[in-house]
C-alpha positions, 0 to 999 in steps of 0.5 A: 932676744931670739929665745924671746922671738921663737920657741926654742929647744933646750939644748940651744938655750944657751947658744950665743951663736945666731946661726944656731936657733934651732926650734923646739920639736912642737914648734917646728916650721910646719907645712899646711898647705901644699901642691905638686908645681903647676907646670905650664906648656909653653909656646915652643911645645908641640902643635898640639900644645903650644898656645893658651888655647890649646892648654886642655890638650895639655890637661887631658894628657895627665897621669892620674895617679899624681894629685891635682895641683891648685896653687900656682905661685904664691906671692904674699899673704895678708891677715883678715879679721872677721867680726861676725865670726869673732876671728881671723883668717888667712888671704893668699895671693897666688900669682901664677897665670891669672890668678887667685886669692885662697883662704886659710882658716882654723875653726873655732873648735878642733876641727881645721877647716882648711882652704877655700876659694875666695876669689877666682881670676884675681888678677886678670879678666879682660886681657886688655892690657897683657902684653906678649913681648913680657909674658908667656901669653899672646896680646889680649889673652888671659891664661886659664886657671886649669892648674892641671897636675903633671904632665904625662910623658906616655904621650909625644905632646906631654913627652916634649913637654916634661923633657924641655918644653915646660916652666913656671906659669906666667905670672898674672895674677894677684901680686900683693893684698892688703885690708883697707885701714877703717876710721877708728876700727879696733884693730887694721886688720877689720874691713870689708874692703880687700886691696889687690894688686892685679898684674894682668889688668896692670893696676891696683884696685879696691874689692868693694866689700858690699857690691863686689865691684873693682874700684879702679885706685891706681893706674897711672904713675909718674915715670922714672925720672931717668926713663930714656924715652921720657927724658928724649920727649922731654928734650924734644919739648924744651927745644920746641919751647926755645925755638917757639918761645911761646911757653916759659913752663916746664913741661910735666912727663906724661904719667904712664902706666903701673906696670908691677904693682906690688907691696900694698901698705897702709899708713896710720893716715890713710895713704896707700904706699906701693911698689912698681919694678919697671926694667930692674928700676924701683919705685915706691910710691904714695897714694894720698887718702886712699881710704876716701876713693869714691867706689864705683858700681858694680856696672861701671867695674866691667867698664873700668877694665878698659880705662886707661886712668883711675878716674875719668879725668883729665890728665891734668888733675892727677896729682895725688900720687907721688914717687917717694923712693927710687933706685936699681934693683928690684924692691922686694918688700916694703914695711912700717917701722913700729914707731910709724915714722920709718919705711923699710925698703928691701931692695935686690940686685944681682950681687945682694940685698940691701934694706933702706929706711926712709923717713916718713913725716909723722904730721899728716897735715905737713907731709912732705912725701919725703922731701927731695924724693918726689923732685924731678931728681929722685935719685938725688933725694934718695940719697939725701932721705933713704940711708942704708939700713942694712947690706949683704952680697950673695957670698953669704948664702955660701951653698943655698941656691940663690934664684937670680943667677945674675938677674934680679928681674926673676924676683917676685913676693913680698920679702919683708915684715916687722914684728910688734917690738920692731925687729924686721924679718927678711928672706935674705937666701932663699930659705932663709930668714934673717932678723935685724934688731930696730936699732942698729939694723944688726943680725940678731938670728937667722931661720933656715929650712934646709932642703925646702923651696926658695921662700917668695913672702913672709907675714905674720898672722893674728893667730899667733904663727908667721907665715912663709910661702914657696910658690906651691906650699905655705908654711907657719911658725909659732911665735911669741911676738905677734906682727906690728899693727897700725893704728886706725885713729889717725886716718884722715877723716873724710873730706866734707861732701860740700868741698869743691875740688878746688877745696880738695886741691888746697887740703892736698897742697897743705898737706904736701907743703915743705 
């Protein structure tokens, strides 16, 4: 199985042993795209260096002979066809400050164009919503994307600096990609329209590939079902009704805010699924027909950084996101099965990793979001919908450094990916990837790159490689078998421009009914 995966050498053809694979010599895993880290000077430097304002005192204090640093922290990847070109490139989310999305391409001849810009300030703009007490940064302010090199230690500012006084850069950019799916386009990867998860704006929106304009597609969630806050409101509410009598109803929590967005997948139907990791819980979620959200004008996106819901609407008629999957632990990666009818869903915790596959209704016009997963107890669905697909403690990482140490907030990236023939590849260690067959979740082989960075995502490309990242390099390998690719003739055509709203109520409530 493994020999029919990756190119081997020789003299392991006939290993049986899955820790053995070892990659023949021209197809090794390769780096082709690399910086020295961003270092950030943190509030507990000097004077001279401890706030965002003041970070260009910590850029003057630079050792020149060191190269300059331009990647910050790379989260995940996604694969972009371009039809006019006649071929493909590679979209990098780097998430560290506030962000920026880099491609990567080879020409069509022997020359490697390379890297290049292809969005600045990919996840925060406005500063509105960054929030002191969680990052690195004051209330309301935005880091610069200055991605100075190392600092010098022939100065006091610096010395402190590169002693005791420096970490990994807030992380407030772009956390997650994805190519919007095109009615009937010949293969998912085709679109103008690019999906970005933005950390410091805390919402998800659409890049309109034709204006530029950021169209709000989430901003509000349902809250855990568990979140002591909301439970206390609602207790708060239910005696109010008992006293008052005035109201049999149930209330409905109020929705808050996305926090961590990550993990954008499409399904072949349209629907948008994503994650949200809210204090060591996480969430996956569904935007129902995100393919049909109206886009917004390139005047109104400079507005829509303030608003606090996707439409400017009462609460109330928010009802096309739902809670498919919830559990502690933080979710480090979402993926369709090959057969579309099956999510994976890779979950962490300080003691390991566990993947779990969550049925998914194959009938677009019954969808059920899982059953009992988008109750008032998602906990309880959970069980009875998401069964353990796979689960390995820590221990098994023997003497690769695991990143957690206790804690598995630190964790961040996209971990998990499906090729065409349905085998699931997962960062298990750090620098380790794991292979499990589709049938019974068992480990068919394992890559390892000893002495490398901890890996944060895994994807493959059109081109015929996977790709991995580090938070400051990105790697490749060549493979015989390409990633999974969802189909794009079963997206929910576009609701007719006569329908009413009341009319989209009754389709959304058909397709949701058990």
């Amino acid at each position: 199985m493994i020999r029919s995966i990756f190119y081997i050498a020789k003299n392991q053809k006939d290993s049986t042993k899955s820790s053995s694979l070892e990659l023949a010599h021209n197809h090794q895993l390769e780096v082709v795209l690399s910086s020295p880290p961003d270092l950030y000077c943190t509030e507990e430097t000097t004077d001279k260096c401890n706030t965002n304002d003041n970070q260009e005192e910590c850029k003057k204090q630079i050792i020149n002979e060191q190269p300059m640093t331009f990647l910050s922290y790379l989260i995940s990847t996604t694969w972009v066809h371009d039809e006019e070109l006649g071929r493909g490139f590679l979209l990098l989310a780097d998430g560290g400050r506030s962000g920026r999305i880099w491609r990567w391409e080879v020409g069509g001849g022997p020359i490697t164009i390379g890297r290049s810009l292809h969005m600045e300030s990919s996840g925060c703009r406005s500063g509105l919503w960054v929030d002191g007490d969680d990052t690195k940064m004051r209330n309301g302010t935005c880091p610069e994307n200055i991605f100075s090199g190392s600092v010098s230690s022939s100065s006091s500012c610096s010395k402190t600096a590169s002693e005791q006084k420096t970490s990994s850069p807030p992380l407030l950019g772009s956390a997650s990609l994805a190519v919007e799916l095109t009615r009937d386009a010949e293969r998912s990867s085709i679109g103008k329209n690019i999906i970005v998860a933005e950390w410091g704006e805390k919402r998800i929106v659409r890049v309109e590939g034709e204006t530029g304009a950021r169209t709000p597609l989430v901003v509000l969630v349902p809250p855990p079902a568990h979140d002591e806050k909301i439970e206390m409101e609602s207790q708060g509410q239910e005696e109010e009704e008992e006293a008052s009598h005035e109201s049999e109803e149930v209330s409905v929590p109020e929705w808050v805010r996305v926090q961590r967005p990550n993990h954008l997948t499409y399904t072949p139907f349209g629907d948008l699924l994503f994650s949200d990791n809210r204090d060591n819980v996480g969430i996956v979620y569904r935007l129902k027909e995100a393919v049909h959200v109206q886009p917004i004008s390139a005047e109104q996106s400079r507005d829509a950084h303030g608003w606090e819901r996707s439409k400017m609407e009462d609460q109330a008629d928010q009802n096309n996101v739902d809670i498919l999957f919830q559990t502690d632990g933080v979710i480090e990666g979402l993926a369709l099965g090959s057969d579309y009818l099956m999510l994976y869903i890779l979950v962490a915790s300080p003691v390991g990793k566990t993947v779990y596959r969550l049925p998914l209704d194959s009938d677009d016009d019954e969808d059920d979001g899982s059953g009992d997963a988008t109750s008032n107890e998602p906990n309880e669905g959970e069980k009875e919908s998401a069964s353990v697909f796979y689960s390995m403690p820590f221990e098994d990482c023997e003497e690769d450094h695991i990143d957690y140490n206790g804690n598995a907030s630190l964790s961040v990236g996209s971990k998990l990916s499906v090729d065409a023939q349905g085998t699931l590849y997962m960062i298990t260690c750090p620098s380790t990837v794991t292979l499990l067959s589709r049938e019974q979740g068992r480990v068919i082989g394992t890559l390892t790159s000893q002495g490398s960075k901890s890996f944060t995502s895994i994807g493959f490309g059109e081109d015929g490689y996977l790709y991995l990242t580090s938070p400051n390099e990105l790697r490749r390998v060549k493979t015989r078998i390409g990633g999974m690719a969802v189909p794009t003739n079963l997206v929910v055509p576009q609701p007719s421009k006569l329908a009413t709203t009341g009319g989209d109520e009754q389709r959304r409530q058909k397709r949701d009914k058990n």
